[in-house]
N, C-alpha and C positions, 0 to 999 in steps of 0.2 A: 553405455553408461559413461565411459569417459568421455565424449562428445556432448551428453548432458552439462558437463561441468563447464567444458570448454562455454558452452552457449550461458550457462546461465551466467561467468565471470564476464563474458560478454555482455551480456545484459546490465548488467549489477554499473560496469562502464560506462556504459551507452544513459544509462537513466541518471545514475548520480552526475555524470558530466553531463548531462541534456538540463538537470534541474540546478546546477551550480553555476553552468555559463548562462544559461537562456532564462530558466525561469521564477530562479529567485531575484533575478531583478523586474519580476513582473506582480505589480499591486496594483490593482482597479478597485477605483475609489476607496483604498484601503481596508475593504472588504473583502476581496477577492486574494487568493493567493492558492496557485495549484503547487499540488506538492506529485505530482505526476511519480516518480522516485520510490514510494511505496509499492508499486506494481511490482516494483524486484520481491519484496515478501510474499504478494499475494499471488505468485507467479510460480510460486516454487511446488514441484509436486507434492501430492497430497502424501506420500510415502517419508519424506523427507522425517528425520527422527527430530521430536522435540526439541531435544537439547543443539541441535546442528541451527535448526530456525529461530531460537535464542542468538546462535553466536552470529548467525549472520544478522539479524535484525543490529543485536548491539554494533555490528560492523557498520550496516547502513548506516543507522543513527550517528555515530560516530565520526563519522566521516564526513555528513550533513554537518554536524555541529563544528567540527573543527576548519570547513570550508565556511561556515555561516556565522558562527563568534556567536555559539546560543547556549553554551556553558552548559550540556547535556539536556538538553530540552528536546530535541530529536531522538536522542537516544532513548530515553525515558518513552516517549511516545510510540518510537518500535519496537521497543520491549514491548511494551502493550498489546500492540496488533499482535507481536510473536506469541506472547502466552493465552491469546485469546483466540487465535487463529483454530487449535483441533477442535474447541467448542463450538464454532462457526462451523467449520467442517460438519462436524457431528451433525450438526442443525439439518445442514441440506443433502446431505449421503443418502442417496438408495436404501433400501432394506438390504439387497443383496450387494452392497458394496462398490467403491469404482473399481475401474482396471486399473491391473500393476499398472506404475510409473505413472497414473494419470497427473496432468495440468491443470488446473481448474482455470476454465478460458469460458468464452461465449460460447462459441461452437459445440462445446461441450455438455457444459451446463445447462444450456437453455440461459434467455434473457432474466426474467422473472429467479431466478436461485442466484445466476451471478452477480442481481444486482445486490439479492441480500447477503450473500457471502462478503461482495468488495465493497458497498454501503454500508454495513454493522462495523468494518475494518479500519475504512477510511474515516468512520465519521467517530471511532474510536480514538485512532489516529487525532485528528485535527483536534476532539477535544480534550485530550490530555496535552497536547503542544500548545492550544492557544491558551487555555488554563494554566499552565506554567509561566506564559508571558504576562496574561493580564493579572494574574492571582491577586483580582481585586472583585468582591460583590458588587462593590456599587457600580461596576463595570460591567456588569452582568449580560444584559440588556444587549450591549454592542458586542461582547463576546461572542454571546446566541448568533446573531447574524452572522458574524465573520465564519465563526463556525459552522453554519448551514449552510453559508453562501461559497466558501472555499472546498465545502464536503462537495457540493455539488456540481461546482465549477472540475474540482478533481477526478468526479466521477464520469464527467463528458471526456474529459480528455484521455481516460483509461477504455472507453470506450470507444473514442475517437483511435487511439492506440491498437484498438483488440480485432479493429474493422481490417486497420493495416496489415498487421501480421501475424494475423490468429490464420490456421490453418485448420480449421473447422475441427470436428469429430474425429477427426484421424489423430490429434493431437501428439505426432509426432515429431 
């Protein structure tokens, strides 16, 4: 258990300074924008208690905003994922339940559940953040895109991620 912790402050490091040095200076055709970074939430065991995946999402978020000058617009957005996360859980759980301590990973899951688990999260995600930035109708239109276009582009690269160092079924 305490080696879990160790790995995931690891983690939580590794992804917020992977998305602060590298990737938030990375916008294609202003459309695009991965936010790679939320994988610390959606990475966390399925056991982890409610209010614990509150205070870390508001940690992410926070930490995103104060490296990014976005006056709590991340935060707000990982709150999101966080309070919406056990109902996504719920959605794709077994009848008979995971295993203690499990990850929700590919290897795991299967493709088809992780994509709705970290797809319903991510595209939660991006649209309460871009919605905070444009929080204009008439703007709507280009929202939608940026929106579908960054869920997706986020979604390869979590995937591209999961190929790396997902350690299959054994998800130890």
């Amino acid at each position: 258990m305490g080696i879990e912790i160790v790995f995931n402050i690891l983690r939580f490091i590794v992804l917020l300074g992977l998305q602060i040095l590298v990737l938030n200076q990375v916008e294609i055709s202003g459309f695009l924008n991965p936010y790679l970074y939320v994988l610390f939430i959606l990475a966390l065991p399925i056991e982890t208690p409610r209010a614990m995946v509150l205070v870390l999402a508001f940690i992410t978020g926070l930490t995103m905003d104060i490296f990014s000058d976005t006056l709590g617009m991340h935060t707000t957005a990982c709150l999101w994922m966080g309070l919406l996360r056990p109902y996504i859980i719920r959605l794709i759980s077994p009848r008979e339940g995971f295993e203690f301590y499990f990850k929700p990973t590919i290897g795991y899951l299967g493709l088809p559940k992780y994509l709705l688990y970290s797809g319903i999260l991510v595209f939660v995600h991006h649209f309460v953040l871009f919605f905070l930035e444009f929080f204009r109708f008439d703007e709507l239109p280009r929202m939608l895109l940026k929106i579908f276009a960054s869920t997706l582009f986020t979604l390869v690269l979590i995937f591209i991620s999961q190929q790396f160092f997902s350690k299959g079924k054994s998800n130890q």
